[in-house]
Backbone bond lengths (Angstrom), bond angles and torsions (degrees), N, CA, C in turn:
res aa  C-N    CA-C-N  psi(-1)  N-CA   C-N-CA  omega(-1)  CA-C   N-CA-C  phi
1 X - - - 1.446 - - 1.523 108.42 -
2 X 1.377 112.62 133.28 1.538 126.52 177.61 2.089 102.00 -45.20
3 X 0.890 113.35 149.05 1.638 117.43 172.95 1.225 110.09 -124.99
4 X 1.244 111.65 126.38 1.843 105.79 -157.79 1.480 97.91 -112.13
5 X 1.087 150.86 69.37 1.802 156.80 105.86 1.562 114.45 21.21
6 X 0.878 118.77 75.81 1.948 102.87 162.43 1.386 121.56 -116.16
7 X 1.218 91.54 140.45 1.825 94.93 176.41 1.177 126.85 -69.23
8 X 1.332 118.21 178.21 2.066 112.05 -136.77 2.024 88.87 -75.63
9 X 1.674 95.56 -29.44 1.711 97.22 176.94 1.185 111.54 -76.29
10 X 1.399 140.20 0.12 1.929 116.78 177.81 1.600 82.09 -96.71
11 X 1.345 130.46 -33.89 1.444 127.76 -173.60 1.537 106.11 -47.21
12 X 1.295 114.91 -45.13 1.586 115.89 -157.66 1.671 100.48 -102.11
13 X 1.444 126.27 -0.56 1.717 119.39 -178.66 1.765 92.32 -94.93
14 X 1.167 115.19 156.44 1.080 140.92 -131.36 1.462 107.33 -108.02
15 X 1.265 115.95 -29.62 1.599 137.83 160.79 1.179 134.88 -133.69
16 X 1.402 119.90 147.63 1.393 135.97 -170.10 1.185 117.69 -49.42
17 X 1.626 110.38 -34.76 1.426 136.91 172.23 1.846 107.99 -38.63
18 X 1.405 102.12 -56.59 1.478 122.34 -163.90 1.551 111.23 -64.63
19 X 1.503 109.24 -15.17 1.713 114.53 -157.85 2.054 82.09 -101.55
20 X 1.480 92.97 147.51 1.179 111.41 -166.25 1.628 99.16 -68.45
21 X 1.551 119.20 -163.00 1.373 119.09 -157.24 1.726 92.58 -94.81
22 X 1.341 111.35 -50.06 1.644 118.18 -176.16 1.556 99.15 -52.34
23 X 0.976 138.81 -21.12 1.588 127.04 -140.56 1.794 95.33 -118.86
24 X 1.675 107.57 -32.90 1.309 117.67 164.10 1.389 128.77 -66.09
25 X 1.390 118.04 -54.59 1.092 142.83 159.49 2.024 118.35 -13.77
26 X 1.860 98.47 -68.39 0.998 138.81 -179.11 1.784 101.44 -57.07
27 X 1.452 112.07 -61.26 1.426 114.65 169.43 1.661 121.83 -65.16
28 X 1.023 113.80 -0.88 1.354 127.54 172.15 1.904 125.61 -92.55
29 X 1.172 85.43 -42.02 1.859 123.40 160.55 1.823 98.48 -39.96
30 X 2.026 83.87 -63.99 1.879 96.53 -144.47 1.544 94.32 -70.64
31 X 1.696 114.98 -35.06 1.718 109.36 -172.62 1.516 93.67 -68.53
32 X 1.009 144.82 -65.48 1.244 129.57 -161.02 1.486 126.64 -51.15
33 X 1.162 101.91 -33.35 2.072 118.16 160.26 1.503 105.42 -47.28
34 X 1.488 97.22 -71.77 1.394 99.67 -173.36 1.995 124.25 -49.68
35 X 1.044 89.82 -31.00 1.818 103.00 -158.37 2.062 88.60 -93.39
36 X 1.431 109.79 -15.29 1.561 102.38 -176.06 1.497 116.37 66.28
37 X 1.197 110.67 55.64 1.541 120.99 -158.73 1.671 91.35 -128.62
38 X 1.764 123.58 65.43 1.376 106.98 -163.24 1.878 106.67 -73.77
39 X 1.098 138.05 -15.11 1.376 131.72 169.50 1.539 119.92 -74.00
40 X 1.725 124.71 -18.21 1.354 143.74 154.53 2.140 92.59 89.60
41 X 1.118 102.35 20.98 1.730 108.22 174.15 1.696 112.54 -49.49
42 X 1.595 91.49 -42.44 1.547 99.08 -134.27 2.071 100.02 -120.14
43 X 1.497 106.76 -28.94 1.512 101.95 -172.08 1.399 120.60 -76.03
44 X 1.842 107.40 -12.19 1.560 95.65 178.16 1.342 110.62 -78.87
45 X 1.264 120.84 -37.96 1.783 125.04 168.95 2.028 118.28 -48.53
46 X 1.223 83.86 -47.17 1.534 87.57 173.81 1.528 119.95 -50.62
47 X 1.606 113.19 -60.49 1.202 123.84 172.48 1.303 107.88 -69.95
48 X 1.615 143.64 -68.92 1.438 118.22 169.73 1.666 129.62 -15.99
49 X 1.588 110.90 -41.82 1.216 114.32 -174.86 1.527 102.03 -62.92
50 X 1.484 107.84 -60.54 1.100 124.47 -143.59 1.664 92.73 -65.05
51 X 1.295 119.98 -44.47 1.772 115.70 -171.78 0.873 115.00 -61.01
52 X 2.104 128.22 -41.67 0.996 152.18 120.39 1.741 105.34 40.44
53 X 1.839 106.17 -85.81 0.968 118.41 -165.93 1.304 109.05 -90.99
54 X 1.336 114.25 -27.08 1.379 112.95 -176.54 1.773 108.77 -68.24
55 X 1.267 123.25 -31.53 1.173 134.32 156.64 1.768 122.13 -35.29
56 X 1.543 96.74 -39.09 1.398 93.83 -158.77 1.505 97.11 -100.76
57 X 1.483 114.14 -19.52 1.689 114.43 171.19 1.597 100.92 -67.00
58 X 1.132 127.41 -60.67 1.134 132.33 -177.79 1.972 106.54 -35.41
59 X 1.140 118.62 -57.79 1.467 123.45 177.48 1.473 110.15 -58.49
60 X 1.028 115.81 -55.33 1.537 116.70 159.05 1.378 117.90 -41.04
61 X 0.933 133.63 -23.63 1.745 156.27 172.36 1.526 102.41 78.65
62 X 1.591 127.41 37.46 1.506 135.65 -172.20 1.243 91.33 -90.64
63 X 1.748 110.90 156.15 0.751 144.50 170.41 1.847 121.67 -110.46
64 X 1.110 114.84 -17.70 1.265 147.70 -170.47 1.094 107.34 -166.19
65 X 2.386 116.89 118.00 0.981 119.81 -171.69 1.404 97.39 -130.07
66 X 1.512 135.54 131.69 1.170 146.40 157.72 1.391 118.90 -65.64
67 X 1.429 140.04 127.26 2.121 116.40 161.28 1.462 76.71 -155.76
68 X 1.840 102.50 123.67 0.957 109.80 144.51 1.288 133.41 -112.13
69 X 1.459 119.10 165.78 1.373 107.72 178.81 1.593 120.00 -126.09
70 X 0.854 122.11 158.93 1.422 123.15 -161.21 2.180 98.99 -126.63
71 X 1.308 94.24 106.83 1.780 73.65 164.71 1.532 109.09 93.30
72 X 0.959 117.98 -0.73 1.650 120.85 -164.64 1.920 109.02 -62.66
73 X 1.158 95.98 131.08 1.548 114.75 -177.50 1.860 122.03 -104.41
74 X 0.944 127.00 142.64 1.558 128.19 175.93 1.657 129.27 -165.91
75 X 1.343 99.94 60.43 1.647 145.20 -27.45 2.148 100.93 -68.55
76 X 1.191 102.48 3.17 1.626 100.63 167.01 1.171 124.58 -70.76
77 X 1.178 137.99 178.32 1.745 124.48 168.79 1.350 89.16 -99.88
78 X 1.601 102.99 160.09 1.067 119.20 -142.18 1.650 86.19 -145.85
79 X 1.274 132.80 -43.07 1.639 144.54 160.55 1.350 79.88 113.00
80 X 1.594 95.52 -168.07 1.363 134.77 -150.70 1.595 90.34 -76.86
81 X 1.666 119.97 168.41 1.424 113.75 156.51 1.853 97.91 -172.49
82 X 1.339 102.88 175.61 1.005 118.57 -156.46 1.051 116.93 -120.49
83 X 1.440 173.49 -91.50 1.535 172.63 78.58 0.941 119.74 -160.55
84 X 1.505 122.90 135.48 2.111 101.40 -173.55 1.870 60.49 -164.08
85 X 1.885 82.99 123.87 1.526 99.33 136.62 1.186 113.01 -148.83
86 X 1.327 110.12 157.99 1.723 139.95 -161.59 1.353 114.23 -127.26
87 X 1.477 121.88 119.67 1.139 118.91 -156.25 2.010 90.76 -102.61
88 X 1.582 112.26 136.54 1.536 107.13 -144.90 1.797 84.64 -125.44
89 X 1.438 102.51 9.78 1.708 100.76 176.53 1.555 103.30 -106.62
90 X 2.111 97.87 179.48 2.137 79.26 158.33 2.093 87.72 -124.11
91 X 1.009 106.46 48.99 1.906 87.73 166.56 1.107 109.10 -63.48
């Protein structure tokens, strides 16, 4: 399994963007392990999404975030859906 190492500065820059190619690479490796994504198609989108929002509950200062959607397209319909995340730490 990839071992993902960053220095105390990719820890503290603000986007994924900012972390060099070896250090990205490696975190790309580790989400796809984790998420069981062995062709790596599908786990960086998953987790982008998922930090995505968890990012934006967090700014909101939620602890529990509701978004539903009604109608959702890509560009197919996609139906109705629901979203609930729950933050299950205390950082």
């Amino acid at each position: 399994m990839a071992e993902l190492i960053l220095t105390e500065e990719e820890k503290r820059q603000l986007t994924y963007l900012e972390w060099d190619d070896a250090a990205l690479g490696k975190a790309c490796k580790k989400i796809a392990i984790i998420l069981s994504d062995e062709n790596g198609k599908r786990s960086i989108k998953h987790m982008g999404a998922a930090v995505f929002l968890i990012s934006e509950a967090v700014r909101a200062n939620s602890y529990t975030t509701t978004i539903e959607i009604d109608g959702a397209t890509n560009p197919e319909p996609l139906g109705d859906w629901k979203i609930t995340l729950q933050r299950i730490d205390n950082v």
